[in-house]
C-alpha positions in Angstrom: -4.0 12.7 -40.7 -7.2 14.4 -41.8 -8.9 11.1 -40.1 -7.2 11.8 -36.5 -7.6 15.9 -37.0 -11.5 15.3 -37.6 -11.8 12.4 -34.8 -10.2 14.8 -32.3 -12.7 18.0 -33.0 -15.7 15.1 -32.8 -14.0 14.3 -28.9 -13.4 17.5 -28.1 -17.3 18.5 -29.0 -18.1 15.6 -26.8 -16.4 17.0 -23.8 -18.2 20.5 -24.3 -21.4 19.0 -25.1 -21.4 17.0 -21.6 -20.0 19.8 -19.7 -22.8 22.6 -21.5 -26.0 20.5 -21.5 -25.1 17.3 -19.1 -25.9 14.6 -21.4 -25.4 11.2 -20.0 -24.5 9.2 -22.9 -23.1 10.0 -26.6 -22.6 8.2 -29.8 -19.4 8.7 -31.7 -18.4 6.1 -34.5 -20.1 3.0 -32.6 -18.8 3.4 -29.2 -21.4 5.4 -26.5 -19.3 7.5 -23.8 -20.9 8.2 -20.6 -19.8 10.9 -18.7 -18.1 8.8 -16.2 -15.5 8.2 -18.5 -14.5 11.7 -18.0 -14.5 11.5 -14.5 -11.3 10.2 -12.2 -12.3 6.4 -11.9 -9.2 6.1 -9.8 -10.7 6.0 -6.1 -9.6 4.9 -3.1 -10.0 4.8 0.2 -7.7 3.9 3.6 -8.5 2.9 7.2 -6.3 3.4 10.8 -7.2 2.4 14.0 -4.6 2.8 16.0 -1.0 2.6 16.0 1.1 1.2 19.1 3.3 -1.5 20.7 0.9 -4.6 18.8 3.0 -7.2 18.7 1.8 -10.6 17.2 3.0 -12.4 19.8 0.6 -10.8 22.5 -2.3 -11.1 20.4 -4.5 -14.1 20.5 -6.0 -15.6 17.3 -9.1 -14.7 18.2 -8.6 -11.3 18.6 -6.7 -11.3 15.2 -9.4 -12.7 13.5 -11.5 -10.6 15.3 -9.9 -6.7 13.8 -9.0 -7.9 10.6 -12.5 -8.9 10.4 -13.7 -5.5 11.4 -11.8 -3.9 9.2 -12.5 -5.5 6.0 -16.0 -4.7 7.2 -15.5 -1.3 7.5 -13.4 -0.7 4.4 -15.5 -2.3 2.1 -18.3 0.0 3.3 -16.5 3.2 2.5 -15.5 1.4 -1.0 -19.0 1.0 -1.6 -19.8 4.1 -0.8 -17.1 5.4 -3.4 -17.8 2.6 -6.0 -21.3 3.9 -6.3 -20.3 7.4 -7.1 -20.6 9.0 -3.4 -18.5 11.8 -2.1 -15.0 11.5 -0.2 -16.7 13.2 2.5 -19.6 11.0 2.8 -17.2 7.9 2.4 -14.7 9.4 5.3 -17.6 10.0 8.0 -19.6 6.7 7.6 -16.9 4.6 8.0 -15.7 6.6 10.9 -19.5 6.2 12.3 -18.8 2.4 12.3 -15.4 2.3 13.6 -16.5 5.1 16.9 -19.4 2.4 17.2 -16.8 -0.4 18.0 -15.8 -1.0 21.0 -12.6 -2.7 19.4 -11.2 1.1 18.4 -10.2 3.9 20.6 -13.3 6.4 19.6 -16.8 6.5 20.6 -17.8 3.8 22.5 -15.3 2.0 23.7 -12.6 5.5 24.2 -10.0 5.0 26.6 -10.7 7.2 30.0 -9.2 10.4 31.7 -7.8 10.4 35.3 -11.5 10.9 36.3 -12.4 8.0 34.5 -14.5 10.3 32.1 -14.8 10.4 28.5 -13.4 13.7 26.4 -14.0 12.7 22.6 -12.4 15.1 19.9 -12.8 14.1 16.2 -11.6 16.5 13.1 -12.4 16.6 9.2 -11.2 18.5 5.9 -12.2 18.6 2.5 -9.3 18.9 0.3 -11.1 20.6 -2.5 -12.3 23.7 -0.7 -10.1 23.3 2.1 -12.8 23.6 4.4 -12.5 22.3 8.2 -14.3 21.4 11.7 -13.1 19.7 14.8 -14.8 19.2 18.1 -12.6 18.6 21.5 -13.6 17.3 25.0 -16.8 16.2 24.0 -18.8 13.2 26.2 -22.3 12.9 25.1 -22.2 13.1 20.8 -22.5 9.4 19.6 -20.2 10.4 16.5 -17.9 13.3 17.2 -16.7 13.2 13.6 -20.1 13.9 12.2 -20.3 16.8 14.7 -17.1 18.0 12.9 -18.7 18.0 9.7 -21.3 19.9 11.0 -19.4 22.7 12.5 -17.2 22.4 8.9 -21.0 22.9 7.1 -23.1 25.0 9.6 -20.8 27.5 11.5 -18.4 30.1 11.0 -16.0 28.5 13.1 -13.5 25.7 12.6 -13.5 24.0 16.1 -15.7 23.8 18.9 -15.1 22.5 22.7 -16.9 20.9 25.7 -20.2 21.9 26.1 -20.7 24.6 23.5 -19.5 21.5 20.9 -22.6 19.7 22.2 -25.0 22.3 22.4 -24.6 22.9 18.3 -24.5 19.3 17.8 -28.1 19.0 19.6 -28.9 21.9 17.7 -28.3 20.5 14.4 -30.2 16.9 15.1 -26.8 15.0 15.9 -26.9 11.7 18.0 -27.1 12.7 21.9 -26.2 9.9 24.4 -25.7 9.7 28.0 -21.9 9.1 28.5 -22.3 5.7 30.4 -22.9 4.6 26.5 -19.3 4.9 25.5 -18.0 2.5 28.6 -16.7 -0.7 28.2 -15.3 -2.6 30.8 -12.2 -3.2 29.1 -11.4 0.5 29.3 -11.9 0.5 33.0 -9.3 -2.1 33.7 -7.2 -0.4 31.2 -7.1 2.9 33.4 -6.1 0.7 36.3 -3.6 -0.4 35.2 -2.2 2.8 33.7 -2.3 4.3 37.0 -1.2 1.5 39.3 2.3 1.8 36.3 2.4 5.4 36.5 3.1 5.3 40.2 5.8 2.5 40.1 8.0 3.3 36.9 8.2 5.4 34.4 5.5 4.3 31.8 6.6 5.7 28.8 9.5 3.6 28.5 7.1 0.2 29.2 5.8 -0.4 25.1 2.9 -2.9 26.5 1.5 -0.1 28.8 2.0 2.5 26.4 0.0 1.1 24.0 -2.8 1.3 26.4 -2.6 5.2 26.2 -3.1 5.8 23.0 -5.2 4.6 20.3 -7.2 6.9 17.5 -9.3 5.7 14.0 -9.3 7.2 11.0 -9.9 7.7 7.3 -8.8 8.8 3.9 -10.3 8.5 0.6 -10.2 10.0 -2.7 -13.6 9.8 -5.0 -14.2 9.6 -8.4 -14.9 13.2 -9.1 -10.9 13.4 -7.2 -11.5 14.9 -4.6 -10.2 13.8 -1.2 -11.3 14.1 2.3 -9.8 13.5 5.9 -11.0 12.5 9.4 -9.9 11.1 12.6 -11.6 10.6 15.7 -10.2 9.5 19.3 -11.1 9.3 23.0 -7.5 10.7 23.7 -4.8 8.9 26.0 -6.1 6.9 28.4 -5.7 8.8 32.3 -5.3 12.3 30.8 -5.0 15.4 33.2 -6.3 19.1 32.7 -8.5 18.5 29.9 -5.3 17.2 27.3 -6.4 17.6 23.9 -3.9 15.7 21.4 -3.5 16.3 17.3 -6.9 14.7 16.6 -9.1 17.6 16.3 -5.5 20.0 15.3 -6.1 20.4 11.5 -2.7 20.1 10.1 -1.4 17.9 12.8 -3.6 15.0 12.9 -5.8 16.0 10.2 -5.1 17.5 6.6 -6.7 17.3 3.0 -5.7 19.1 -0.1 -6.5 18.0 -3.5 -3.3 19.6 -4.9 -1.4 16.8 -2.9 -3.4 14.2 -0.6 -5.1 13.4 2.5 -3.8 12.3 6.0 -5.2 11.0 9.5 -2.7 10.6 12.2 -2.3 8.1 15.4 0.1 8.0 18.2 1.7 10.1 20.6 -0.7 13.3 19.8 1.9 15.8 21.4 4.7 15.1 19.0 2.2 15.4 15.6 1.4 18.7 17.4 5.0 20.0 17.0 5.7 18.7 14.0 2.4 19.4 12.5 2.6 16.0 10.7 -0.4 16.0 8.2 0.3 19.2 6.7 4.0 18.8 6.8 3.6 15.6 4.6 1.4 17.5 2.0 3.8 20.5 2.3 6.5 18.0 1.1 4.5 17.0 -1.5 3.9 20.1 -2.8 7.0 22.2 -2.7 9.5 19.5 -2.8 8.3 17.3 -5.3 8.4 14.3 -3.0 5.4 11.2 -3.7 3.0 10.2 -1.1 5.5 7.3 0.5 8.9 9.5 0.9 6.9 12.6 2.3 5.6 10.2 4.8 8.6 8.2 5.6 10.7 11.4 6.5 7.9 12.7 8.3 7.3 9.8 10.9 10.5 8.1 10.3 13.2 11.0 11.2 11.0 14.0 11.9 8.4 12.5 14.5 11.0 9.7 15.8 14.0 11.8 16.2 11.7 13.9 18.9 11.1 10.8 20.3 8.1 10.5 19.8 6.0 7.6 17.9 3.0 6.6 15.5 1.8 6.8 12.2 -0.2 7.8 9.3 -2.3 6.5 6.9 -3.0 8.5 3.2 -4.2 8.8 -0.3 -2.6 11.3 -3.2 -4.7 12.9 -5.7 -3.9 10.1 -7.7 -4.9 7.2 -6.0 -1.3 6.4 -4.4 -1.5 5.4 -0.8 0.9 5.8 2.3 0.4 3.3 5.2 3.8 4.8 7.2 4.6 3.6 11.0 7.6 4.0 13.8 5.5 1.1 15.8 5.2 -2.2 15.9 2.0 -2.3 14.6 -1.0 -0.1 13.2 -4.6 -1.6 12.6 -5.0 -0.4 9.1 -7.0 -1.1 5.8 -7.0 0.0 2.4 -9.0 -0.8 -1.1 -8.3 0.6 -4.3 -10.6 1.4 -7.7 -9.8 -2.3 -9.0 -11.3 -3.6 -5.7 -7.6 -4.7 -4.3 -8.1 -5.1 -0.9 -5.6 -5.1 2.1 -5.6 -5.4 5.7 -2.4 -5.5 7.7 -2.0 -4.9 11.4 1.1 -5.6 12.8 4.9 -3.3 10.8 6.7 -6.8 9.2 3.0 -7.4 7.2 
């Protein structure tokens, strides 16, 4: 007994020593403790990019091959990031940077266009341990919107920023400017087309292959190993939007939310419903004051809440333990996660 009383006051002077004086390694009976063993080793971080009406059936191998390729890619960069002590925040943005950089993802290059065939970009971040936010809408010459986000979380008093006063600060604080023929693909072109030549002969919301075309956002969760967790999202918005639409995307607490108390969130899907049923936040509320874990608080929230609206989506999220969520009421969601032991999964279509 005297042993385990006298081992205890030797850890506990361990702990005080590292927090007073910062030591990075101590000695105690033969075994040296780093100060990463105090730390949460139990990162992780999630991917979306997109949920919708993907059904395997309409997808070629190629193109299969093609995202799940991409998203390994992009996950294993944010792991890195995490593995090798960075920030939530810094893991959340750069693997957002990568996936607005693809034209495979609804963001950045390659964003679905309005009825003017123009781009309007709106991305969103949060850091769940000060609860800090920023969110751009309607931009359509920042390469990364969700950097810009950060920025205006960081650098101004105010949480979001639209159109050309969003740009202006981004050019004032050294962002990425483009002209917005960059973000054009080809693809997205024929893809407004179509949308309008359907919108004119039935009603397009109740045809799943064309409503896929309308929607489309990426995102990212992550917890690090200091535990704190971060959230971002980034999307062009629905293809052929009117009146300068802005979706949940850039809505902290819709499709954004972080809270180290409970976990982080990023959204996809039918942005007006998320809106209403300020989805993020609602799944960390449940968390919070109902007791429920990561996977129920996200089930009821997409599953009855979000669906019984009619509308449709999902989430992808991380708990301040390391749990994740992966939740859908579609067919399919491009999504990735990897966890502290390096597990790594990437599904895309709901019966993965």
């Amino acid at each position: 007994m005297i042993f385990r009383f006298n081992y205890f006051i030797e850890l506990v002077s361990i702990i005080l020593f590292f927090f007073l004086f910062g030591c990075e390694n101590y000695n105690i009976r033969g075994k040296t403790f780093n100060q990463n063993d105090l730390k949460n080793q139990n990162f992780g971080i999630v991917i979306h990019g997109g949920a919708g009406t993907i059904l395997q059936k309409n997808m070629t191998k190629e193109m299969d091959l093609r995202y799940r390729i991409k998203l390994e890619e992009i996950v294993k960069l944010g792991y890195s990031i995490l593995k090798n002590g960075g920030t939530s925040q810094e893991a959340v943005e750069k693997t957002i940077n990568e996936m607005e950089n693809s034209p495979l993802f609804n963001a950045g290059k390659g964003a679905v266009l309005n009825s003017k065939a123009q781009i309007e970009l709106d991305a969103s971040f949060m850091n769940g341990k000060t609860l800090n936010a920023g969110a751009v809408a309607g931009v359509n010459t920042i390469k990364n919107p969700i950097s810009a986000a950060i920025k205006v979380m960081e650098n101004s008093p105010h949480v979001m920023l639209f159109g050309d006063g969003a740009e202006e600060f981004a050019l004032s604080e050294g962002l990425d400017i483009v002209d917005p023929d960059y973000f054009f693909t080809k693809e997205r072109l024929q893809d407004l087309k179509r949308v309008k030549s359907a919108e004119k002969k039935t009603a397009l919301f109740l045809d799943n292959d064309l409503k896929n075309l309308k929607y489309g956002t990426v995102g990212c969760v992550a917890l690090d190993k200091n535990g704190n967790l971060a959230a971002g999202t980034s999307t062009g918005g629905m293809t052929n939007k009117k009146w300068n639409r802005i979706g949940d995307a850039p809505i902290i607490g819709a499709g954004t939310y972080a809270n180290n108390k409970t976990c982080a969130i990023s959204a996809t899907g039918w942005g007006e419903f998320f809106i209403r049923n300020v989805v993020a936040y609602d799944i960390s509320a449940l968390m919070e004051y109902k007791g429920l874990n990561i996977k129920e608080a996200s089930d009821i929230v997409i599953n009855q809440k979000v669906a019984k609206l009619g509308g449709d989506g999902g989430v992808i999220g991380i708990d301040k333990d390391g749990n994740i969520a992966m939740e859908m009421n579609t067919n399919g969601m491009y999504r990735a996660y990897m966890n502290s032991r390096g597990d790594l999964i990437i599904k895309i279509y709901s019966d993965e």
